[in-house]
DOGUPA-89579 format. One record per residue (C-alpha): x, y, z; residue in three letters. Coordinates in steps of 0.001 Angstrom, whole numbers, padded with zeros to 6 digits, always signed. Example, Ala and Ser with C-alpha at 12.3 -4.5 7.8 and 13.67 -1.06 7.14 Angstrom:
2
+012300-004500+007800ALA+013670-001060+007140SER
***
This chain:
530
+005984+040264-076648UNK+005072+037007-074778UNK+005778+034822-078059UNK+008995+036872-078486UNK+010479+036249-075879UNK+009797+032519-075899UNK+011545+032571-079312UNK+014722+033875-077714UNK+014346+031611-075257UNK+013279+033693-072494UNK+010986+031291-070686UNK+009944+031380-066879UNK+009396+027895-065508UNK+007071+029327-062625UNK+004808+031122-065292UNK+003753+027046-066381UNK+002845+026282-062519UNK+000943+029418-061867UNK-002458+028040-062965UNK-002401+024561-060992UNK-003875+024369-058253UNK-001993+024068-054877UNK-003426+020228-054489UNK-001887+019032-057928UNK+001882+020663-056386UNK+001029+018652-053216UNK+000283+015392-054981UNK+003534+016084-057070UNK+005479+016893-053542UNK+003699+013367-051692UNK+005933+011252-054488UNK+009001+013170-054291UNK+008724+012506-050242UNK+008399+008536-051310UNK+010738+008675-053683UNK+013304+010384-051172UNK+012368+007394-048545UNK+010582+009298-045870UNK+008625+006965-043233UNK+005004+006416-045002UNK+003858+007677-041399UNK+006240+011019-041351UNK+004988+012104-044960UNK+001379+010970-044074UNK+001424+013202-040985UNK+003549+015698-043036UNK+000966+015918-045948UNK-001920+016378-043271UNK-000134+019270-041718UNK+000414+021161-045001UNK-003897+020377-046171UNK-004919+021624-043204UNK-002888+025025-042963UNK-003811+025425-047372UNK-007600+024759-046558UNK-007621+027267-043241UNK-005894+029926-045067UNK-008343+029509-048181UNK-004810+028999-050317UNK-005473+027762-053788UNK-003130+028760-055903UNK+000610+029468-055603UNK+000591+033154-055655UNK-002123+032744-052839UNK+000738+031955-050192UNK+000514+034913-048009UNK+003383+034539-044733UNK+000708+036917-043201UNK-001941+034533-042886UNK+000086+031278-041963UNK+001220+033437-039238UNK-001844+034894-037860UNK-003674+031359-038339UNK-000413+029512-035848UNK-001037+032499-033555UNK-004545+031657-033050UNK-003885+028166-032975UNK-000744+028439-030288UNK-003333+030440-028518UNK-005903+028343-028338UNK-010249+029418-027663UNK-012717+029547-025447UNK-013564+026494-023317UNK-016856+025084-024912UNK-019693+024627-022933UNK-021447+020329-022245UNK-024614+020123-022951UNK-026626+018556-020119UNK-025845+014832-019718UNK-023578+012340-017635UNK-022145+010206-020621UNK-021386+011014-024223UNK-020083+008801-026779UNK-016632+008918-028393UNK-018437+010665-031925UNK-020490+012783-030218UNK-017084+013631-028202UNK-014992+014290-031172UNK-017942+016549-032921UNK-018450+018973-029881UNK-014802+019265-029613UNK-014011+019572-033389UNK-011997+016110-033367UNK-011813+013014-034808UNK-013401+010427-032949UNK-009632+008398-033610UNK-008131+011545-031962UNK-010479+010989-028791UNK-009725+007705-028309UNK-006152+008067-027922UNK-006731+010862-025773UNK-008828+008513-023614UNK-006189+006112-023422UNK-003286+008054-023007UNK-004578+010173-019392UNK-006501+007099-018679UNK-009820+008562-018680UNK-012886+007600-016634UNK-015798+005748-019374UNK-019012+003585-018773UNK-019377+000217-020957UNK-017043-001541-023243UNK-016959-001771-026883UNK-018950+000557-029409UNK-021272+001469-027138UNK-018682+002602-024440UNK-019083+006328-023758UNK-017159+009069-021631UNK-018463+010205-018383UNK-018678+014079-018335UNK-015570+014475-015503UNK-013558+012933-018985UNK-015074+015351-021610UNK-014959+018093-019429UNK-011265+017570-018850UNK-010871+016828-022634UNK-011884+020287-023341UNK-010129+022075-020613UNK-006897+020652-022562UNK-008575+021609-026252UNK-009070+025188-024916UNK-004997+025642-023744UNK-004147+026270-027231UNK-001405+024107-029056UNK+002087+023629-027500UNK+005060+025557-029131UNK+006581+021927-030944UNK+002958+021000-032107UNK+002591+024879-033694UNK+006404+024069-035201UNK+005347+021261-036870UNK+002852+023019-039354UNK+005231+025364-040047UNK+008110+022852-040233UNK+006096+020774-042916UNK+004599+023737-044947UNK+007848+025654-045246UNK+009321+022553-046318UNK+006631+022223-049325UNK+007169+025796-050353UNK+010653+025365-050398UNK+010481+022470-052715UNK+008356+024886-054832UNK+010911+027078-055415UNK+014039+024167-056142UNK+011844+023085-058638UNK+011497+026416-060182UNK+007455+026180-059693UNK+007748+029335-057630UNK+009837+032551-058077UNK+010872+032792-054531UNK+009953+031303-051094UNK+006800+033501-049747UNK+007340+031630-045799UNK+011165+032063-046108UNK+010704+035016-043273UNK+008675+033104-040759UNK+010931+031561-037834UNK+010168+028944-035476UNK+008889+029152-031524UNK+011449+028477-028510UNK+010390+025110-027558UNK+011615+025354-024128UNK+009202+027759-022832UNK+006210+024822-023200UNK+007146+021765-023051UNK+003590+019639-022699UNK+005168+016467-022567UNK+007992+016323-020857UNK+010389+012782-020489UNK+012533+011799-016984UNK+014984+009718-016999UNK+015009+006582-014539UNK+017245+005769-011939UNK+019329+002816-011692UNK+017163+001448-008594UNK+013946+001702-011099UNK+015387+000622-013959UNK+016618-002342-012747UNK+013100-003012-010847UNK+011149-002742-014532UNK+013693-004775-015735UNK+012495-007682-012934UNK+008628-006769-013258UNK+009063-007346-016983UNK+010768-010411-016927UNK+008664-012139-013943UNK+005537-010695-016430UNK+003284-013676-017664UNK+001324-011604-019483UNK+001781-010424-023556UNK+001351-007143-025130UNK+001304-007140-029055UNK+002896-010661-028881UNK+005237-009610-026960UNK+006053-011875-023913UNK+007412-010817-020178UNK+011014-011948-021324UNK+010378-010315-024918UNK+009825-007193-023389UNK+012993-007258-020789UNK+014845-007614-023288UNK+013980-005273-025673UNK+014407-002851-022324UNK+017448-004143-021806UNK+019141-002986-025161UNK+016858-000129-025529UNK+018913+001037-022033UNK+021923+000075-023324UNK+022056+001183-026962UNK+019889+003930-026921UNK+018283+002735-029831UNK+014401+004543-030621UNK+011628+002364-030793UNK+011187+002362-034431UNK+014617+000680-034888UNK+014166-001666-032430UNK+011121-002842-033975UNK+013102-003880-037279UNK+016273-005476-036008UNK+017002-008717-036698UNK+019351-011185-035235UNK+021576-010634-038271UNK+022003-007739-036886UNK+024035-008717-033956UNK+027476-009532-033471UNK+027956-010922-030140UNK+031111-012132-030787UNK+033589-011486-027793UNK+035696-009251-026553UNK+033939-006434-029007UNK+029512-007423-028872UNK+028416-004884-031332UNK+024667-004561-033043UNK+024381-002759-036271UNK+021755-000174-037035UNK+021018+000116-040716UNK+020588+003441-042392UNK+016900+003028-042895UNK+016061+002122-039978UNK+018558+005244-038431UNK+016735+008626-037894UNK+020022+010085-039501UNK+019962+008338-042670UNK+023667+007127-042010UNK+023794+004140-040180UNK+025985+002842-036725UNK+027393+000555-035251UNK+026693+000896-031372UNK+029189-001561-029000UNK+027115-003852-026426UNK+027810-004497-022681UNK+029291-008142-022219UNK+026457-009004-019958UNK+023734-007913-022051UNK+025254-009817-024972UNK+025512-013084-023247UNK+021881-012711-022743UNK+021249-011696-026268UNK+022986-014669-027186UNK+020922-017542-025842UNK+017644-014984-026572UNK+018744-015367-030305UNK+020007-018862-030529UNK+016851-019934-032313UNK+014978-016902-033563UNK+014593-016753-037830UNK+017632-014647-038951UNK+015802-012912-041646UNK+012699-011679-039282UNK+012353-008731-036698UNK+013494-010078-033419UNK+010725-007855-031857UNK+008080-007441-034543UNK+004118-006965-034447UNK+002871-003225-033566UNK+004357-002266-029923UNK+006154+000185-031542UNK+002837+002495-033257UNK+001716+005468-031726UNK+000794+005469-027980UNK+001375+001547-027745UNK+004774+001604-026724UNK+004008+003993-023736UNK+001113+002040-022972UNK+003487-000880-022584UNK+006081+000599-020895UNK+003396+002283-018833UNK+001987-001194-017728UNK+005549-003132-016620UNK+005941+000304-014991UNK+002565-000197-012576UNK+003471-003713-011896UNK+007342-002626-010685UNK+005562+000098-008410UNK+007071+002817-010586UNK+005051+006321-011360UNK+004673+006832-014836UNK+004620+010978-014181UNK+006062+012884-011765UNK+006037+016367-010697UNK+009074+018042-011782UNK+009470+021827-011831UNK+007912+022634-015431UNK+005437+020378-014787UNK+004574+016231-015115UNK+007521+014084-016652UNK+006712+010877-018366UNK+008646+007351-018200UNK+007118+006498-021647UNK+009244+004415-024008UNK+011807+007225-025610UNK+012279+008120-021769UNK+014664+004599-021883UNK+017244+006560-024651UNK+017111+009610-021822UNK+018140+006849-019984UNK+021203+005662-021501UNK+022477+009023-022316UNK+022254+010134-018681UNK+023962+006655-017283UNK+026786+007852-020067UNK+027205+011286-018389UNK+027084+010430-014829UNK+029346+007736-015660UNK+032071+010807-016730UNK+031543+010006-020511UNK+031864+013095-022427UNK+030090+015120-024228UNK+031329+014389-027438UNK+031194+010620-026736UNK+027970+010346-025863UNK+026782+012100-029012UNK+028491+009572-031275UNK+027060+007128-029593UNK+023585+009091-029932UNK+024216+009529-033604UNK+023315+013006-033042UNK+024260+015874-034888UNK+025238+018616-032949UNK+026131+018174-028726UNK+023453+020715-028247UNK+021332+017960-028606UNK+022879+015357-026768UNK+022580+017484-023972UNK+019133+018035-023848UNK+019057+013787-023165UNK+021460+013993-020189UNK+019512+014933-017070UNK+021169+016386-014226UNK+019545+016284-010820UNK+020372+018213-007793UNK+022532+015325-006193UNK+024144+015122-009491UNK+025214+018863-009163UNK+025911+018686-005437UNK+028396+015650-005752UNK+030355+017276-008621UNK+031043+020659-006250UNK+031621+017937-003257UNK+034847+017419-005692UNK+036044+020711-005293UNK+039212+020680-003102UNK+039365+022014+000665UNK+039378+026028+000158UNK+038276+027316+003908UNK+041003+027335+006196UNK+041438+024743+009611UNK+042981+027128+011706UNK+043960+031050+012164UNK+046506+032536+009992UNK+049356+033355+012407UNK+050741+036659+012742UNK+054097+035809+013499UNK+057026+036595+011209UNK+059544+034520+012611UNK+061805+032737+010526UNK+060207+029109+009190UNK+062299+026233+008276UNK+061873+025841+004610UNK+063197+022783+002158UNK+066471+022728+000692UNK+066424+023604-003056UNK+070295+023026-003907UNK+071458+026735-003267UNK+074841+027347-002458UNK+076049+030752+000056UNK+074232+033347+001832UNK+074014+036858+001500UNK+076997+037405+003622UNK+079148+035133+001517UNK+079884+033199+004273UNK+081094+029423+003326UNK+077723+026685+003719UNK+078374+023737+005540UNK+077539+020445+004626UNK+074013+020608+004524UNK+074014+024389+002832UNK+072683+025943+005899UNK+073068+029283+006575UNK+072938+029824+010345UNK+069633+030905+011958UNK+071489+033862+013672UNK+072603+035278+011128UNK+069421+037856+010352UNK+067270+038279+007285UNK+069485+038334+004241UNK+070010+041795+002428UNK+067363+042923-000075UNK+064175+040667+001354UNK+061679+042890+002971UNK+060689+043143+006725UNK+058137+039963+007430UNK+059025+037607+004715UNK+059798+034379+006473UNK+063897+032728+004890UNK+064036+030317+007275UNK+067102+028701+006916UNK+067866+028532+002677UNK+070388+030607+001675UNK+069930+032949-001361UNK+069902+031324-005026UNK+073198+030827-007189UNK+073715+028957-009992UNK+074735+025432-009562UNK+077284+023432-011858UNK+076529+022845-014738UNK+075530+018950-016180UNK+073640+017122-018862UNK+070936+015057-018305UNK+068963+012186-021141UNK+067255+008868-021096UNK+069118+005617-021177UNK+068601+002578-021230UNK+065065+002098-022259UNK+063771-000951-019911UNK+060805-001877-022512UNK+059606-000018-025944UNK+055924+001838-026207UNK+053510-000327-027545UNK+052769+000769-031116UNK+049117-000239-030933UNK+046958+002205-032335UNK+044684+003269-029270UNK+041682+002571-031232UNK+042373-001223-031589UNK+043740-001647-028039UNK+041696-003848-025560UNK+040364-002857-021980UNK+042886-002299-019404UNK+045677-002610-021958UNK+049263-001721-020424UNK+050819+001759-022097UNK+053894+002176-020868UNK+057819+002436-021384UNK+060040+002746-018326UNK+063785+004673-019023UNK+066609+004810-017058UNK+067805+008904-016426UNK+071756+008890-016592UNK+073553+012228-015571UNK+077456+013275-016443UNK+078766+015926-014298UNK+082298+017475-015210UNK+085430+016815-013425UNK+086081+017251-010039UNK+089212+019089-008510UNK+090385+016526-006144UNK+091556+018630-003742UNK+088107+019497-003383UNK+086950+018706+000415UNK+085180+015114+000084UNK+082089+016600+002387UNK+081443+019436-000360UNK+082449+016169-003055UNK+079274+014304-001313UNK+077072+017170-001470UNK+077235+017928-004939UNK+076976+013935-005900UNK+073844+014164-003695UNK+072171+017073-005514UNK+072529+015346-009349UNK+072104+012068-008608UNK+068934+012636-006567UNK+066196+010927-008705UNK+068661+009064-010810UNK+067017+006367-011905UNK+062953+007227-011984UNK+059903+005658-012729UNK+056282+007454-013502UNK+053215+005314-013321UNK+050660+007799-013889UNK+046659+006788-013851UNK+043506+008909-015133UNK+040531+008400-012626UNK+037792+008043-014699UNK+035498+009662-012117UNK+036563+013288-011893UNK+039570+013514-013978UNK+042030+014051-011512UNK+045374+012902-012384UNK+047483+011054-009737UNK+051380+010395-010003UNK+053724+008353-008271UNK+057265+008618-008448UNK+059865+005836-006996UNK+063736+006921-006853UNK+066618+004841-006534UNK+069993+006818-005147UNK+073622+005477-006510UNK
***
């Protein structure tokens, strides 16, 4: 039946794959994540991820996959073991470390570094003291954090998934399993810094005399400098090259390529004037074709440990206590940064992600700190609402504006200034209470026609896109009126009042401004009476 079918042409492509083993399909996936350009670190730690869940599930073969046991083996992992017991000693050494702990002694090191752990010696034969390893293992026995658990499951699904494009499996046996709410655990949390700190790393770095990775004290203020500015990550920053600046005024601009953007697209982010005139004599003699800040700053842990260090010198914590825990100032901390500057400067939301390159404002959002002050200033903005003094109880009659109406109730003739007299009681059909004053009821007034005239100056026609800063938008109109024929035996008072009531704002100009700060719109009006 088998050969049959294949006659007819009735072949399943999966029914080939089913008797390789799972490592062949992962050697096979490791060049299709090369060939797509993935970072050689990403699929490295990608291809890690996806060994290590295969070989603790026992998966060989394809129809192995069991959704089951990938999710039983992340709950056991988010939920961590018992806390293993030292052996008797005061000092053990980074191997022995990694070995009681079930680590690699690489692992330990960085571990060491990172929380600045206590050791004894230098070198090889520097070892741990036991207050380190015991708090090593404290943190081994909390279980993994929620993004650390979504990784695995992030790269594995995305290996099964290429499975079944490639028509190596049927379906998608993980399709089902979701990922954790990040939010709940965050173990590593970033803060933003304020302007006061940033601008005192920004001095500590620069006064610096010492080098990190090559990297001198004014090296590294500058690379803070546009890191603050462009919210660029540290990978990019690592590549650019002083091709890749325009600091041409009135427009500074520094483009990001598209491998060197997260997003695969590309940008081209706008520079401050100030921080391009730096850039400018920075770059007047570095090799156009080489990585303004090269070397290996930018690896794992050594940018924090940089940051970490101009940080100490400025007298700036590198954690603080913040309600769900420490918060970090380690290098990605500066794009956390920029993105809060851009909101607290009244950027919005949709702005800021552009200029992010982020692809929803979800996530934009989650780089925009807001601090108490921040919340309390924007409710200070709320307008007066409590009242200054007791409501009166009165209901006498209040003297209200004149609004052009013409006769009272009583259809008495108004006088010049269409008053009706205060004596003369609340007008028919107003309920008991309601304050008249001393405006007669409504009537129609005669009718005019009104248009623009006259135009003073014409509307740029400047795109707004290409205009500069502080660029003039404006046209200014005269406002002409015709009113029909009078009877000229008219009275001339009434004559008067009626020229008064049209030509009131005859000629008008609006100059009307946006404050930047909390949107309120302000307008002022100048009239000119013939």
């Amino acid at each position: 039946r088998k050969a049959a079918r294949q006659r007819v042409g009735l072949i399943d492509p999966a029914e080939e794959h089913a008797r390789r083993p799972l490592t062949e399909h992962l050697k096979d996936y490791a060049a299709h994540l090369e060939a797509k350009g993935v970072v050689p670190a990403h699929a490295r730690a990608t291809l890690a991820k996806i060994r290590a869940v295969l070989a603790a599930c026992e998966f060989s073969l394809w129809c192995d996959l069991d959704a089951a046991k990938v999710s039983n083996w992340l709950n056991n992992l988010r939920r961590g073991r018992a806390l293993v017991e030292l052996p008797p000693g005061d000092a053990f050494g980074s191997t022995e470390t990694a070995k009681l702990l079930g680590l690699t002694a690489d692992a330990v090191r960085r571990f060491v570094a990172r929380h600045r752990l206590p050791t004894i010696g230098a070198g090889r034969s520097r070892k741990l003291t036991r207050a380190a390893v015991a708090f090593l293992a404290e943190h081994q026995a909390k279980g993994a954090a929620p993004r650390t658990v979504n990784g695995y499951l992030i790269a594995l699904r995305g290996f099964t998934r290429w499975l079944t494009l490639s028509k190596r499996l049927g379906s998608d046996p993980l399709k089902t399993l979701s990922l954790l709410n990040v939010t709940t655990d965050i173990r590593r949390k970033r803060r933003e810094l304020s302007d006061a700190e940033l601008r005192q790393l920004l001095e500590a770095a620069r006064a610096s005399e010492r080098s990190f990775r090559g990297l001198r004290g004014e090296d590294r203020f500058l690379l803070y400098l546009v890191a603050a500015t462009t919210g660029f990550r540290a990978r990019a920053l690592a590549h650019l090259t002083p091709g890749d600046f325009d600091l041409t005024p009135p427009s500074p601009v520094v483009t990001l390529p598209a491998r060197l953007d997260k997003s695969k697209r590309g940008k081209l982010q706008p520079l401050p004037a100030d921080v391009a005139a730096l850039l400018r004599n920075y770059l007047a003699n570095k090799p156009s074709n080489r990585p303004v800040w090269g070397n290996s700053w930018h690896r794992t842990g050594a940018s924090a440990e940089m940051i970490r260090r101009d940080l100490e010198e400025a007298g700036i914590p590198y954690a603080v206590e913040g309600p769900d825990g420490p918060e970090y100032a380690d290098f990605h901390a500066l794009r956390h940064t920029y993105l809060t500057m851009l909101g607290r400067c009244g950027v919005d939301l949709r702005t800021a992600q552009e200029l992010a390159g982020h692809s929803t404002p979800e996530l934009t959002a989650r780089y925009s700190h807001r601090r108490l002050y921040d919340l309390a200033g924007a409710v200070d903005k709320l307008p007066p609402l409590v009242p200054t003094s007791e409501p009166s109880t009165s209901t006498a009659a209040i003297p209200l504006r004149l609004t052009g109406t013409e006769g009272g109730a009583s259809g008495r003739k108004p006088n010049a200034m269409n008053r009706v007299d205060a004596s003369a009681g609340v007008p028919p059909g107003v309920p008991p209470g309601v304050p008249t004053g001393y405006a007669g009821l409504h009537s129609s007034a005669q009718k005019g026609t009104i248009g623009l005239v006259s135009p003073e100056s014409t509307l740029s026609s400047q795109v707004l896109e290409t205009q500069q800063p502080d660029a003039v938008l404006r046209q200014v109109a005269a406002v002409g009126i015709e009113l029909p024929g009078l009877d000229s035996n008219q009275d001339k008072e009434n004559q008067n009042l009626l020229c008064y009531r049209y030509t009131t704002g005859y000629r008008v100009s609006l100059d009307i401004r946006i404050a930047s700060g909390d949107g309120r719109c302000m307008m002022n009006t100048r009239t000119e009476e013939r």
